[in-house]
mmCIF file as Biopython writes it, N, C-alpha, C and O atoms, coordinates in Angstrom:
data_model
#
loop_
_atom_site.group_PDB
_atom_site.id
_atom_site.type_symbol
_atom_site.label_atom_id
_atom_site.label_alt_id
_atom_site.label_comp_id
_atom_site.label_asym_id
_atom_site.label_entity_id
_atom_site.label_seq_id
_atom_site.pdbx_PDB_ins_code
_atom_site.Cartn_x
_atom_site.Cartn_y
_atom_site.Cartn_z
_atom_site.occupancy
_atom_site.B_iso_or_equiv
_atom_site.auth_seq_id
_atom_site.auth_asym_id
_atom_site.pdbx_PDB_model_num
ATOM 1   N N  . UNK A ? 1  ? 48.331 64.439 191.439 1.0 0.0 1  A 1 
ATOM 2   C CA . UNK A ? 1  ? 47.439 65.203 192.298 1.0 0.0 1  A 1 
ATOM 3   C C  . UNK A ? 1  ? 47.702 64.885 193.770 1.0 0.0 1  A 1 
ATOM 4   O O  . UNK A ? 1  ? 47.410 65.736 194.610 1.0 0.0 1  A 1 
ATOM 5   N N  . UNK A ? 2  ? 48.203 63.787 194.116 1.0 0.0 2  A 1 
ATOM 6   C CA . UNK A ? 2  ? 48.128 63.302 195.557 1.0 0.0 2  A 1 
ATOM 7   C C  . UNK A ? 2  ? 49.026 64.088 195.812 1.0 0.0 2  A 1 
ATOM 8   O O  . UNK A ? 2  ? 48.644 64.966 196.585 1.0 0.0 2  A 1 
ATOM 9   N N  . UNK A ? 3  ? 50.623 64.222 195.344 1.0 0.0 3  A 1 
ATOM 10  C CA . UNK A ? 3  ? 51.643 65.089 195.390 1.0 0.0 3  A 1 
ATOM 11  C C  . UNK A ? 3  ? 51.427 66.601 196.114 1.0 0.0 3  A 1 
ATOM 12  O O  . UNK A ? 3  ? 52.014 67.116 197.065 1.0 0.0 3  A 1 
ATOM 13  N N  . UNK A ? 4  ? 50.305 67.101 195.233 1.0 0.0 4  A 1 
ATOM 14  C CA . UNK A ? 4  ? 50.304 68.288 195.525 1.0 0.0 4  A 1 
ATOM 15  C C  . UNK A ? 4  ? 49.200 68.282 196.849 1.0 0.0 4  A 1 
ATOM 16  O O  . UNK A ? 4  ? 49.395 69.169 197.680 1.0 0.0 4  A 1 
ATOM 17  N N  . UNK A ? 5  ? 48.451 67.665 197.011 1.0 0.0 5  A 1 
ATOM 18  C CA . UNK A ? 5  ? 47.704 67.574 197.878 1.0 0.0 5  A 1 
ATOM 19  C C  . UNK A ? 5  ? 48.323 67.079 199.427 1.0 0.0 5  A 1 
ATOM 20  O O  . UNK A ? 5  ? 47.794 67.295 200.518 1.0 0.0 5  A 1 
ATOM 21  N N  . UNK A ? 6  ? 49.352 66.495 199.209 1.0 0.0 6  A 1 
ATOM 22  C CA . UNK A ? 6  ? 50.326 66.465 200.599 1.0 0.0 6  A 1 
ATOM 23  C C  . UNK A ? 6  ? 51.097 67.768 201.081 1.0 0.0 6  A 1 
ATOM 24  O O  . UNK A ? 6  ? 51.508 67.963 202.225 1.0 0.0 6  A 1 
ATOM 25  N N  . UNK A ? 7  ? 51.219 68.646 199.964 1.0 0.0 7  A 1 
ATOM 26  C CA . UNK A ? 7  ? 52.022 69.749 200.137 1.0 0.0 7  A 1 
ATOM 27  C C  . UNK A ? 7  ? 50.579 70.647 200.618 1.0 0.0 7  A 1 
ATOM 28  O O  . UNK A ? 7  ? 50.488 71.094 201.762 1.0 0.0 7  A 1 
ATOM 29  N N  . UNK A ? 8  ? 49.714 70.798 199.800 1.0 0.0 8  A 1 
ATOM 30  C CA . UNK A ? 8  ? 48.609 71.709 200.271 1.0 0.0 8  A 1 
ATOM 31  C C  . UNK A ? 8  ? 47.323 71.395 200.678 1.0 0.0 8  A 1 
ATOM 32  O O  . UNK A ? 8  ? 46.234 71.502 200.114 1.0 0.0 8  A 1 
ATOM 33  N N  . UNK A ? 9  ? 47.831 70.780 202.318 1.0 0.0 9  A 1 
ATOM 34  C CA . UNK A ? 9  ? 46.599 70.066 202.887 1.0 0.0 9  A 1 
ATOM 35  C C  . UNK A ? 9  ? 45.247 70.608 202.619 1.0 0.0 9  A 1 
ATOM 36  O O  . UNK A ? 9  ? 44.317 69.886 202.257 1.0 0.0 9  A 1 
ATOM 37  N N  . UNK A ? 10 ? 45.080 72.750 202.921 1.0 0.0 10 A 1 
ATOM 38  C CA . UNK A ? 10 ? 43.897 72.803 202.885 1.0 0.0 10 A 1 
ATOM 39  C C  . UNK A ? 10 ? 43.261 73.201 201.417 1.0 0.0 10 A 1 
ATOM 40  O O  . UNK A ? 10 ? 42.094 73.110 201.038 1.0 0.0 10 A 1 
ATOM 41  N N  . UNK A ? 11 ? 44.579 73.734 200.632 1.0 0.0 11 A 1 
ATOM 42  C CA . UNK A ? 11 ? 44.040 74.231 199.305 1.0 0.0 11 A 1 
ATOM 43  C C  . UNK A ? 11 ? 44.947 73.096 197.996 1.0 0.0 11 A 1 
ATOM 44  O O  . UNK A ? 11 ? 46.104 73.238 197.599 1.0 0.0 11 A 1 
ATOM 45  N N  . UNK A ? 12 ? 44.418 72.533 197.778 1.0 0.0 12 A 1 
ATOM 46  C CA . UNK A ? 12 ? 44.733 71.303 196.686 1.0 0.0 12 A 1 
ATOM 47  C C  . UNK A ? 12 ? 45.056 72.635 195.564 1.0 0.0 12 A 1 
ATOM 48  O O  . UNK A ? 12 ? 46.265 72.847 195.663 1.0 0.0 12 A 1 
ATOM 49  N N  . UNK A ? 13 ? 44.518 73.491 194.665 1.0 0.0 13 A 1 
ATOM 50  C CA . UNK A ? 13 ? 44.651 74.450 194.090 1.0 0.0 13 A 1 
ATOM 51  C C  . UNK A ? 13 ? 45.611 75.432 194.051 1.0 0.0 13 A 1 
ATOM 52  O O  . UNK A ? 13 ? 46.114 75.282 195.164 1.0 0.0 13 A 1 
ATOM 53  N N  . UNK A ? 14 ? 46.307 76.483 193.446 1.0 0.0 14 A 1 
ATOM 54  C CA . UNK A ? 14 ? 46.942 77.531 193.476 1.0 0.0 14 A 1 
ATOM 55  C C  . UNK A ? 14 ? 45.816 78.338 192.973 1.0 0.0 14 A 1 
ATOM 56  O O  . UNK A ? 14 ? 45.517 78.104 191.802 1.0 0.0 14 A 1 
ATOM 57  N N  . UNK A ? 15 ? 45.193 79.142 193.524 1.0 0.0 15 A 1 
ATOM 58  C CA . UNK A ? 15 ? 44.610 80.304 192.807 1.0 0.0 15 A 1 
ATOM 59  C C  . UNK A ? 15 ? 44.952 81.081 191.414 1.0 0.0 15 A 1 
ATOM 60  O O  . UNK A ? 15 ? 44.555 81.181 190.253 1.0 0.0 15 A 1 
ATOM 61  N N  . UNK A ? 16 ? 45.963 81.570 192.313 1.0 0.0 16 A 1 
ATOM 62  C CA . UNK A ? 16 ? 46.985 82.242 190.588 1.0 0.0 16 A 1 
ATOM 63  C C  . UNK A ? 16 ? 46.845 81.428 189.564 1.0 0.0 16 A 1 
ATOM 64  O O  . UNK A ? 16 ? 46.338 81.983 188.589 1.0 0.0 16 A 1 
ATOM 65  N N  . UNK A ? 17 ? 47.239 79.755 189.353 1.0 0.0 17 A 1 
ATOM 66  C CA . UNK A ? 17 ? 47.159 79.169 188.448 1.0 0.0 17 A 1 
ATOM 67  C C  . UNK A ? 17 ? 45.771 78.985 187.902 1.0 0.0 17 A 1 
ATOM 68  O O  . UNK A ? 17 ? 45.422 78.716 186.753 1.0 0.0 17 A 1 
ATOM 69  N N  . UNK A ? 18 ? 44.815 79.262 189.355 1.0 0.0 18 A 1 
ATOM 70  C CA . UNK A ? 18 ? 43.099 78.612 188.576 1.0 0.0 18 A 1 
ATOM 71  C C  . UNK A ? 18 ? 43.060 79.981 187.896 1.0 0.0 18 A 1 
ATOM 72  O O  . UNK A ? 18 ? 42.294 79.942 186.933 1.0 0.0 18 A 1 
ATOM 73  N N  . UNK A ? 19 ? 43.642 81.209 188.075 1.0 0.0 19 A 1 
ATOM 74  C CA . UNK A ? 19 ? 43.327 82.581 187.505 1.0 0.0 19 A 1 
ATOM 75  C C  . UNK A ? 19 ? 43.792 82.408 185.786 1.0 0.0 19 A 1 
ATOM 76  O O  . UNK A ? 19 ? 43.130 82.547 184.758 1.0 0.0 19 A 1 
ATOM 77  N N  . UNK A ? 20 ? 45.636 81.940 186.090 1.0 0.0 20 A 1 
ATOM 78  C CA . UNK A ? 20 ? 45.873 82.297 184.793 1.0 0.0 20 A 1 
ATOM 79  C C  . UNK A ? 20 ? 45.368 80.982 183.688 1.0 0.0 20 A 1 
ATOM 80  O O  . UNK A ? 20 ? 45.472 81.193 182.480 1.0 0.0 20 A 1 
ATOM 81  N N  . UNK A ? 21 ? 44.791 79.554 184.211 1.0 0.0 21 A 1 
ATOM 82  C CA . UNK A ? 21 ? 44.482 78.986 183.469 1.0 0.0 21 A 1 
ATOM 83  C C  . UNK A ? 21 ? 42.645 79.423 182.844 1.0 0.0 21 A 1 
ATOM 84  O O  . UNK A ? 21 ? 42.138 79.120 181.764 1.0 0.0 21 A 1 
ATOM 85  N N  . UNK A ? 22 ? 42.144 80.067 183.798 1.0 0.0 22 A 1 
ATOM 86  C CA . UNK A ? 22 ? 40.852 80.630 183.489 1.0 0.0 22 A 1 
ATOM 87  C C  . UNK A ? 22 ? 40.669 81.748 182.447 1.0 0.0 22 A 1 
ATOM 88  O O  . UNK A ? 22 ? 39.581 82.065 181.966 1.0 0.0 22 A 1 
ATOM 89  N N  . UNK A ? 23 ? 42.268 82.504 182.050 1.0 0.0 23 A 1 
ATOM 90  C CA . UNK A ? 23 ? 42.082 83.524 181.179 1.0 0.0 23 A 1 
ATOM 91  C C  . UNK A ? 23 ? 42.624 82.543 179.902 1.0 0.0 23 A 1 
ATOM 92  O O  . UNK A ? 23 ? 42.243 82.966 178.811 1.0 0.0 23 A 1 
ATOM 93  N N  . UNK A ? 24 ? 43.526 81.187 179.839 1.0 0.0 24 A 1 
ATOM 94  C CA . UNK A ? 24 ? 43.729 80.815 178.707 1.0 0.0 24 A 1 
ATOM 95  C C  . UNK A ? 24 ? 42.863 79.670 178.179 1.0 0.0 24 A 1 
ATOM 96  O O  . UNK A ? 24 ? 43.055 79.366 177.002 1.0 0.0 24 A 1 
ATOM 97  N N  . UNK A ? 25 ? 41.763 78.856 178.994 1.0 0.0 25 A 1 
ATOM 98  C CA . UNK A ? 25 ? 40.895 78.264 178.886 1.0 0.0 25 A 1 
ATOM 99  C C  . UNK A ? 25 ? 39.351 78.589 179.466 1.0 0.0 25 A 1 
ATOM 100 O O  . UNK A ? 25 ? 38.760 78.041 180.397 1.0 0.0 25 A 1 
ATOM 101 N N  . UNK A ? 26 ? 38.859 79.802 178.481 1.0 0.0 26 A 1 
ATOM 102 C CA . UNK A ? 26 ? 37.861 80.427 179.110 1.0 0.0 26 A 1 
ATOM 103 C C  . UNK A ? 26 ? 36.574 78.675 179.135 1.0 0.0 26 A 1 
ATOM 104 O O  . UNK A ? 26 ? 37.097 77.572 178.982 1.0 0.0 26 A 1 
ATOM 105 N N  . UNK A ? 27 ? 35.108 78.794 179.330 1.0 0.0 27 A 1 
ATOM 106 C CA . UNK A ? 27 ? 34.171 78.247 178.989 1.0 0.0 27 A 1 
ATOM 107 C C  . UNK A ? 27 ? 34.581 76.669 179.673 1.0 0.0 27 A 1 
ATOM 108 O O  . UNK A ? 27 ? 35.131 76.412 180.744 1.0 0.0 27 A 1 
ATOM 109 N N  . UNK A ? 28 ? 34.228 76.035 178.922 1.0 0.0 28 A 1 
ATOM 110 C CA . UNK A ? 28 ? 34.447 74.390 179.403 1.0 0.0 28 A 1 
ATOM 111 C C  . UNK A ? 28 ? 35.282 73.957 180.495 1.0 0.0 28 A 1 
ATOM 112 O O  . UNK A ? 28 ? 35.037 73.201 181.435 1.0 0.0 28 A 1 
ATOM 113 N N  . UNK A ? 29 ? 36.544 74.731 180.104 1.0 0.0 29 A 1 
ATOM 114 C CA . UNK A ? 29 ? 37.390 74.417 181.303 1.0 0.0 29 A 1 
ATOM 115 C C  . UNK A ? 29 ? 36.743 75.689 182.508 1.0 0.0 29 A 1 
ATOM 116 O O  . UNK A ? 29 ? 35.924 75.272 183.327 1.0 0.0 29 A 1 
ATOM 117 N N  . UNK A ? 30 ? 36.908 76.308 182.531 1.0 0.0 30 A 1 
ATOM 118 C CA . UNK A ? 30 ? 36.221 77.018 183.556 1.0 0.0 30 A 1 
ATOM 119 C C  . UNK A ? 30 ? 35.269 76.584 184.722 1.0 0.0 30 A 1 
ATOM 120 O O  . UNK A ? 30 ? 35.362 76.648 185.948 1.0 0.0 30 A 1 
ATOM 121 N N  . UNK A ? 31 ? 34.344 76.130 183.879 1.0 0.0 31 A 1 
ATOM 122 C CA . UNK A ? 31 ? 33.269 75.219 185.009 1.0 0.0 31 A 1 
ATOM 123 C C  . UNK A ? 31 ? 33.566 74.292 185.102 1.0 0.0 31 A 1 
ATOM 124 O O  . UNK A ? 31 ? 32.755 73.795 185.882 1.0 0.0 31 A 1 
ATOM 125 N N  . UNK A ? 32 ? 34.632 73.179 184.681 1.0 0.0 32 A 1 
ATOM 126 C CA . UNK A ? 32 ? 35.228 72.126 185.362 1.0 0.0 32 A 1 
ATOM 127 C C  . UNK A ? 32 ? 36.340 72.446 186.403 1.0 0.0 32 A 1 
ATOM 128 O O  . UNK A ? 32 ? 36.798 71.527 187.082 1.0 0.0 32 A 1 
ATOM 129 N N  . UNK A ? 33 ? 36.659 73.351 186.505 1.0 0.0 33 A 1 
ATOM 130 C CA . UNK A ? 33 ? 37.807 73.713 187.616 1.0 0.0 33 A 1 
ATOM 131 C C  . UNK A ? 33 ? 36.527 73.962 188.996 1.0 0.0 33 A 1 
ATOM 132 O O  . UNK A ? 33 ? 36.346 73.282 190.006 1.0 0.0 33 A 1 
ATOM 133 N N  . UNK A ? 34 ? 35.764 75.285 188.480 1.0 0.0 34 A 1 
ATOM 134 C CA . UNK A ? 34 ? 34.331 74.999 189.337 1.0 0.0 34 A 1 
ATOM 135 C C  . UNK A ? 34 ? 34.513 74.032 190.000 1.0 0.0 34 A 1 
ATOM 136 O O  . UNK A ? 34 ? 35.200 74.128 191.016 1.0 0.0 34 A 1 
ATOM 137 N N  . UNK A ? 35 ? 34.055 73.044 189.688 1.0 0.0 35 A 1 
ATOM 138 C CA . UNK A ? 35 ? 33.209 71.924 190.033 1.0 0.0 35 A 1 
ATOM 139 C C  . UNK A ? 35 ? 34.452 71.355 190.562 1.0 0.0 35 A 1 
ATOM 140 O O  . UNK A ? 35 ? 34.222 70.878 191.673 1.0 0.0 35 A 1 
ATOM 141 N N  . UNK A ? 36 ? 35.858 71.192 190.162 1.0 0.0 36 A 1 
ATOM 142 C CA . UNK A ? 36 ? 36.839 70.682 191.114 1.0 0.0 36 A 1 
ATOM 143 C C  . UNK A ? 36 ? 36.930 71.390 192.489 1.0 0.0 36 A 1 
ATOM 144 O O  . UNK A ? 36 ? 37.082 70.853 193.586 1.0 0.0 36 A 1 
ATOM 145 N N  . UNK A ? 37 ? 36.795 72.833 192.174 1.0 0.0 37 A 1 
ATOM 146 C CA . UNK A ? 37 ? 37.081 73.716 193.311 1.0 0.0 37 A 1 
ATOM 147 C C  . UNK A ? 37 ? 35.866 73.141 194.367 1.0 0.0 37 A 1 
ATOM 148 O O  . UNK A ? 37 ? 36.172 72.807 195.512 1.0 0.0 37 A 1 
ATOM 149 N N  . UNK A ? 38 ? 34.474 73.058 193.879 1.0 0.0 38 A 1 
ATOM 150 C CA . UNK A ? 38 ? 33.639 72.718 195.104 1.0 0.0 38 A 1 
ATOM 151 C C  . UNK A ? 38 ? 33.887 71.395 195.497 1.0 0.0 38 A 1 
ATOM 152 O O  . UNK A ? 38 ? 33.476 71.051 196.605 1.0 0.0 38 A 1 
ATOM 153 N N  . UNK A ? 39 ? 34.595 70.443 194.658 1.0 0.0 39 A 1 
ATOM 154 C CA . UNK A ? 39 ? 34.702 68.688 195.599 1.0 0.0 39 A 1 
ATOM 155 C C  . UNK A ? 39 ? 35.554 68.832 196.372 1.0 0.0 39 A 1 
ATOM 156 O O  . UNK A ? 39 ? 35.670 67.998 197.270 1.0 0.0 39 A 1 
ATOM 157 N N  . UNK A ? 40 ? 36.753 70.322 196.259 1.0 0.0 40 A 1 
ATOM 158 C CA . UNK A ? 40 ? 37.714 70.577 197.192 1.0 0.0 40 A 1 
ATOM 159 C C  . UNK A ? 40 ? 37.612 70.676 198.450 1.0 0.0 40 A 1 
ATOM 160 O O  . UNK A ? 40 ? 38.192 70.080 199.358 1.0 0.0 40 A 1 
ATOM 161 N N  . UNK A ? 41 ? 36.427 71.885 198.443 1.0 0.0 41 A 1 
ATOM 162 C CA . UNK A ? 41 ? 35.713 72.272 199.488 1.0 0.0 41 A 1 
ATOM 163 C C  . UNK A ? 41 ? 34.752 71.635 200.543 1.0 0.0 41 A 1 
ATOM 164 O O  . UNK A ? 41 ? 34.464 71.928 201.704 1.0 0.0 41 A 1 
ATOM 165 N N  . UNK A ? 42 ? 34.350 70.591 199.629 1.0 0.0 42 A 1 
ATOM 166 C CA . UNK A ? 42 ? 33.609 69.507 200.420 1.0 0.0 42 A 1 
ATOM 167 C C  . UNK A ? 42 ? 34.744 68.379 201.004 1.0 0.0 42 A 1 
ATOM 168 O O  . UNK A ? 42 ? 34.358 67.940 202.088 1.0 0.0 42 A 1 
ATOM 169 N N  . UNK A ? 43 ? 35.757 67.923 200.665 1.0 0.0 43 A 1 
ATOM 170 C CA . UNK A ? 43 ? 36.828 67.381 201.213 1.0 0.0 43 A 1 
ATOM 171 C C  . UNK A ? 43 ? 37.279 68.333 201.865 1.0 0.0 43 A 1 
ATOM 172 O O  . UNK A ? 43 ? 37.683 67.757 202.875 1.0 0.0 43 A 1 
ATOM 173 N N  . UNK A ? 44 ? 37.506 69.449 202.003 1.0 0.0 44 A 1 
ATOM 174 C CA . UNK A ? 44 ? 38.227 70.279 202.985 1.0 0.0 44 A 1 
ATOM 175 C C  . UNK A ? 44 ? 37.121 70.308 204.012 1.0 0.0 44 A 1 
ATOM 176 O O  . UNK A ? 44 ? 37.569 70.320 205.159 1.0 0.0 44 A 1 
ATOM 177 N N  . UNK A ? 45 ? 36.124 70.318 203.948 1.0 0.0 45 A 1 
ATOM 178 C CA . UNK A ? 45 ? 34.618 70.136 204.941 1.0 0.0 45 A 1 
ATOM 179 C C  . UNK A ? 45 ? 35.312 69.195 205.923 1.0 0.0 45 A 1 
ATOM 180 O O  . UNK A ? 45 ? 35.835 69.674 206.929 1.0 0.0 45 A 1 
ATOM 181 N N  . UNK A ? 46 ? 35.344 67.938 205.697 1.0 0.0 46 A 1 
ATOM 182 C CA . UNK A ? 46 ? 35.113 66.614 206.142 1.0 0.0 46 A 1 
ATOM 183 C C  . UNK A ? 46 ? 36.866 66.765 206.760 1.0 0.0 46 A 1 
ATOM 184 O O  . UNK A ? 46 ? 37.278 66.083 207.699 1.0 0.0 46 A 1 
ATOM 185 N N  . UNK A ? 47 ? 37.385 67.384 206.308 1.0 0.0 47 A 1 
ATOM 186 C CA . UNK A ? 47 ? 39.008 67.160 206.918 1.0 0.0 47 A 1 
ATOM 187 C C  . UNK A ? 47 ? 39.490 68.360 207.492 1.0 0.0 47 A 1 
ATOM 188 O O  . UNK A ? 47 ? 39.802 69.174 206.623 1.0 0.0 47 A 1 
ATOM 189 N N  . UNK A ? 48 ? 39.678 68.797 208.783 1.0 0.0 48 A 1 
ATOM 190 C CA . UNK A ? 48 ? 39.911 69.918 209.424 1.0 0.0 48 A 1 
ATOM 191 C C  . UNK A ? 48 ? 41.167 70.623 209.308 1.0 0.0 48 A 1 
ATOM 192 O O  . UNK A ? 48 ? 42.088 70.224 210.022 1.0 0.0 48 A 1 
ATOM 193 N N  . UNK A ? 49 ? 41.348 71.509 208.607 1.0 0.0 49 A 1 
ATOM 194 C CA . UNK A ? 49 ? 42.667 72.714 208.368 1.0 0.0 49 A 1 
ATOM 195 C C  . UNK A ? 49 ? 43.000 72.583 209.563 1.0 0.0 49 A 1 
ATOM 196 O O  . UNK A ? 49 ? 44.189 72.276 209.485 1.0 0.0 49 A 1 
ATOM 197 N N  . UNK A ? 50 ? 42.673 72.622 210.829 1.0 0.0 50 A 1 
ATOM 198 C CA . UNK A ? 50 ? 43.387 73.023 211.944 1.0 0.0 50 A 1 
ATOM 199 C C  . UNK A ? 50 ? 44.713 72.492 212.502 1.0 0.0 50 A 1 
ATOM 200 O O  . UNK A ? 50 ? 45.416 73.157 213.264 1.0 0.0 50 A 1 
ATOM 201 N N  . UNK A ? 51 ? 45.185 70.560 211.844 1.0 0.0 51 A 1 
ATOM 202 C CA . UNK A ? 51 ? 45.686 69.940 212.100 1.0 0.0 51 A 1 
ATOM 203 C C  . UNK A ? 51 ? 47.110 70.615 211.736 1.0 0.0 51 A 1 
ATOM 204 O O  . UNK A ? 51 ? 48.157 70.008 211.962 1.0 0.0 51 A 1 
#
C-alpha cells in the first residue's frame, strides 16, 4: 500500500479498480472499500494535494 500511495499522493485508489472490484465483490467488500475510501479522504484532508 505505501507503494502505491507514493505514486498516488492524492488518490491512494484507482476508481476503475474500486468499480470493477465492486461488480465482482458486491456487499461486504463494498462497504469496506467505503470505509477505506473515507480514511482516504480524511488523510487527504490533513495532507494538501497542492504540493
Amino acid at each position: 500500500m505505501n507503494r502505491l500511495k507514493s505514486v498516488h499522493h492524492c488518490y491512494v485508489l484507482d476508481i476503475h479498480a474500486i468499480v470493477e472490484l465492486s461488480k465482482l465483490f458486491p456487499g461486504a467488500f463494498k462497504r469496506s472499500l467505503q470505509a477505506l475510501v473515507r480514511a482516504n479522504q480524511m488523510e487527504n484532508d490533513q495532507q494538501s494535494c497542492e504540493e
